[in-house]
DRENVEXMI-31564 format. One record per residue (C-alpha): residue in one letter; x, y, z. Coordinates in steps of 0.001 Angstrom, whole numbers, padded with zeros to 6 digits, always signed. Each point is the difference from the previous one (the first is absolute). Example, Ala and Ser with C-alpha at 12.3 -4.5 7.8 and 13.67 -1.06 7.14 Angstrom:
A+012300-004500+007800S+001370+003440-000660
! end
This chain:
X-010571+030639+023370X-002794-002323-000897X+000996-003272-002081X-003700+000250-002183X+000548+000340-003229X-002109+002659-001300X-003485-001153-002298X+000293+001487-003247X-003545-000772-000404X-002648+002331+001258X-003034-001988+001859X-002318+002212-001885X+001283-000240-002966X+000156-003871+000020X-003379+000027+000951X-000749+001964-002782X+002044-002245-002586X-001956-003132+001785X-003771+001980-000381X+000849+000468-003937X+001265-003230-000880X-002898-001589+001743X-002282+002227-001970X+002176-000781-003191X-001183-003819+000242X-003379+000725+000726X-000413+001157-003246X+001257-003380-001570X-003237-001113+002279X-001935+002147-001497X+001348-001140-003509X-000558-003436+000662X-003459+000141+001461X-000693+002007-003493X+001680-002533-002120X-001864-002737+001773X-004060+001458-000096X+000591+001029-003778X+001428-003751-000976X-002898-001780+002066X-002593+002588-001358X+001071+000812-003286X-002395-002924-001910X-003132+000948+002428X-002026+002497-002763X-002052+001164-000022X-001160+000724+003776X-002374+001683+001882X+001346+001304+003655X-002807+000286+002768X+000408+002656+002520X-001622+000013+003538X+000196+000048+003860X+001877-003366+001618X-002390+000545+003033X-002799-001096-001971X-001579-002790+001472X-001265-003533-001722X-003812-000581-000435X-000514+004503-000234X-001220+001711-003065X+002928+001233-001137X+002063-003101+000221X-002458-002116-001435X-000256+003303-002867X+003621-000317-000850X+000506-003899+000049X-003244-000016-002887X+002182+002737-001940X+002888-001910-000218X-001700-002920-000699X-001735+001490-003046X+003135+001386-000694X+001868-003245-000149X-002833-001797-001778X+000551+002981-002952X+003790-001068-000223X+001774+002673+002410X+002553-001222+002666X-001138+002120+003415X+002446+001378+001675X-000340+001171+003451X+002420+000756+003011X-000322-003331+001388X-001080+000900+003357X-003083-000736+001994X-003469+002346-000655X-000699+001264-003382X+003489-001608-001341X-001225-003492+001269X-003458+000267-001769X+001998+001342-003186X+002305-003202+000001X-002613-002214+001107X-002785+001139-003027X+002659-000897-002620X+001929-003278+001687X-003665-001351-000718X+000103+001658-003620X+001761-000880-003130X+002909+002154+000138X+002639+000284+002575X-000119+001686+003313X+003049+001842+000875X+000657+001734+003456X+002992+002860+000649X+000746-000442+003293X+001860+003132+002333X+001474-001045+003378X-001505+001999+002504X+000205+000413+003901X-003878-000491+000213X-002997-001342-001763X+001309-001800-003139X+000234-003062-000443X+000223-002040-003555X-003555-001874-000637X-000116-003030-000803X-001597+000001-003763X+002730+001215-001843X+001127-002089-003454X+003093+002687+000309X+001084+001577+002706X+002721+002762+000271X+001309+001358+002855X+001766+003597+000363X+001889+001932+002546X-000432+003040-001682X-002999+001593-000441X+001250+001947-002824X+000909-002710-002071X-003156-002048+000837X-001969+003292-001672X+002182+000451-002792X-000873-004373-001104X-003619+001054+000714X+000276+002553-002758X+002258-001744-002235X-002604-003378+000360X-003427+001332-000225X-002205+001396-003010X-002910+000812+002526X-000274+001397+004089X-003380-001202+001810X+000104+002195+002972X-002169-001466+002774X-000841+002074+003098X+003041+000204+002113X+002026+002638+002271X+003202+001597-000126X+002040-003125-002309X-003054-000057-002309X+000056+003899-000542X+004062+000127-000584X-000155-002511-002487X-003414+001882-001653X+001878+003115+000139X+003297-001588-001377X-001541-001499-002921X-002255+003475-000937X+003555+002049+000140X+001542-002225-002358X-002436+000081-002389X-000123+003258+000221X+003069+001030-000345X+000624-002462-003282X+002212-002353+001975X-001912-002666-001079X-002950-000734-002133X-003751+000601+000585X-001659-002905+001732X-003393-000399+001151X+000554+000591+004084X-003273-000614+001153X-001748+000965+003805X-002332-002882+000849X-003123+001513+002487X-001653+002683-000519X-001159+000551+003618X+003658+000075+001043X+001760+002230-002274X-002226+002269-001014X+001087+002700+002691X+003411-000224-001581X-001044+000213-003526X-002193+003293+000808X+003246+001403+001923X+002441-000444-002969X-003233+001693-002284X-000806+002571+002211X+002793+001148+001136X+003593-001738-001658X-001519+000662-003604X-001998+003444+000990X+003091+001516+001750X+002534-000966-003291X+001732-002267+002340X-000734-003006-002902X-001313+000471-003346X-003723-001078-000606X+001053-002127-002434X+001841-002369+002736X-003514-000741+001514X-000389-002289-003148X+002812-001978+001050X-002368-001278+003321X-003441-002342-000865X-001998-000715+002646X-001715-003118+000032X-001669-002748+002436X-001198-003055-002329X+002593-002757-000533X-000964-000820-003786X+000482+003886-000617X+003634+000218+001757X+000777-002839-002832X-002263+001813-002265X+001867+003268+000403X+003318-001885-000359X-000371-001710-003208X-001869+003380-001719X+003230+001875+001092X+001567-002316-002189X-001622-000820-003081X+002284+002672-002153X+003036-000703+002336X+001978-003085+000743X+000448-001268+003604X+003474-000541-000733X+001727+003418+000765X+001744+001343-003750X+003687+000236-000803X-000122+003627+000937X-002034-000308+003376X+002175-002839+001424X+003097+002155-000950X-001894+002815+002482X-000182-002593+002752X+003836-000308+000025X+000245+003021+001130X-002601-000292+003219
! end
């Protein structure tokens, strides 16, 4: 007869018990890395966030196109925020740490390829790429989209649903080169709008435009019967993101 005392604990199950609470504290994390963005970010309005590819190099057209954005944008009174990686983000931050108003980067932690830049006034940095997109919303009364690849095209595509679907207000969200997204702007016409998978009407939330002083233009004409400041009611929507 064996002297063992039996385990009244099955291995599975413990591992089980272990998994959930592990996954239990992650979401104090995830609480905490909320709490943390909203208190740094909550006095930045209003802001503009830039949009583009982090392999982008210095010294190319569309780098040196997105730092003179920002820097207009700046000059006007807008903090830039960008993603505070290299390309696209680094020309975004770099435009407006030159400018008047602050330059604010939302940093991910990623395997590859980012890395924070170094012309940030205020620099955040996430785990979770969820919560990074939800202080992107929550911060910005304009999107600059510059040319980009798959990141740049969620976050286009996350911003258009929203607004869409009444989550949150109507902001100007605004493609920047003609040349490069036209092919996408004749596929959601031609055949997302013709085939009822959108309504026409949701091409209007899209402009199209390649001069600097007419991305600032198009922002400040979006709100001359609005304020930048979201309302009581729309900041009560984006509590429930």
């Amino acid at each position: 007869m064996s002297d063992k005392i039996p385990s009244i604990i099955d291995p599975g199950h413990s591992h089980e018990t272990v998994s959930s609470a592990r996954e239990s504290w992650r979401m104090f994390e995830i609480m905490a890395e909320f709490v943390e963005a909203t208190e740094r970010l909550a006095h930045i309005r209003p802001a503009v966030t830039i949009f583009g590819s982090a392999r982008v190099k210095p010294d190319t057209a569309y780098y040196i196109l997105t730092e003179t954005i920002a820097r207009k944008l700046s000059d006007a009174g807008f903090a830039v925020i960008s993603g505070g990686g290299p390309g696209v983000m680094e020309a975004a931050n770099k435009g407006a740490y030159f400018g008047k108003g602050p330059s604010v980067g939302l940093n991910i932690q990623l395997p590859h390829e980012q890395h924070a830049n170094p012309y940030q006034d205020i620099s955040q940095t996430f785990r979770h790429f969820f919560a990074r997109k939800v202080m992107f919303v929550k911060s910005s009364s304009a999107y600059v989209i510059m040319p980009g690849g798959y990141g740049t095209m969620d976050e286009l595509m996350e911003v258009l649903t929203l607004v869409q679907t009444g989550k949150i207000r109507r902001i100007p969200i605004i493609l920047v080169g003609k040349a490069f997204w036209q092919g996408l702007m004749v596929w959601i016409r031609d055949t997302l709008a013709l085939e009822g998978m959108i309504d026409p009407s949701d091409l209007d939330l899209i402009q199209l435009i390649d001069e600097p002083d007419q991305v600032v233009d198009a922002i400040f004409h979006h709100y001359e019967t609005r304020q930048f400041i979201p309302a009581a009611k729309d900041q009560e929507i984006l509590l429930n993101l």
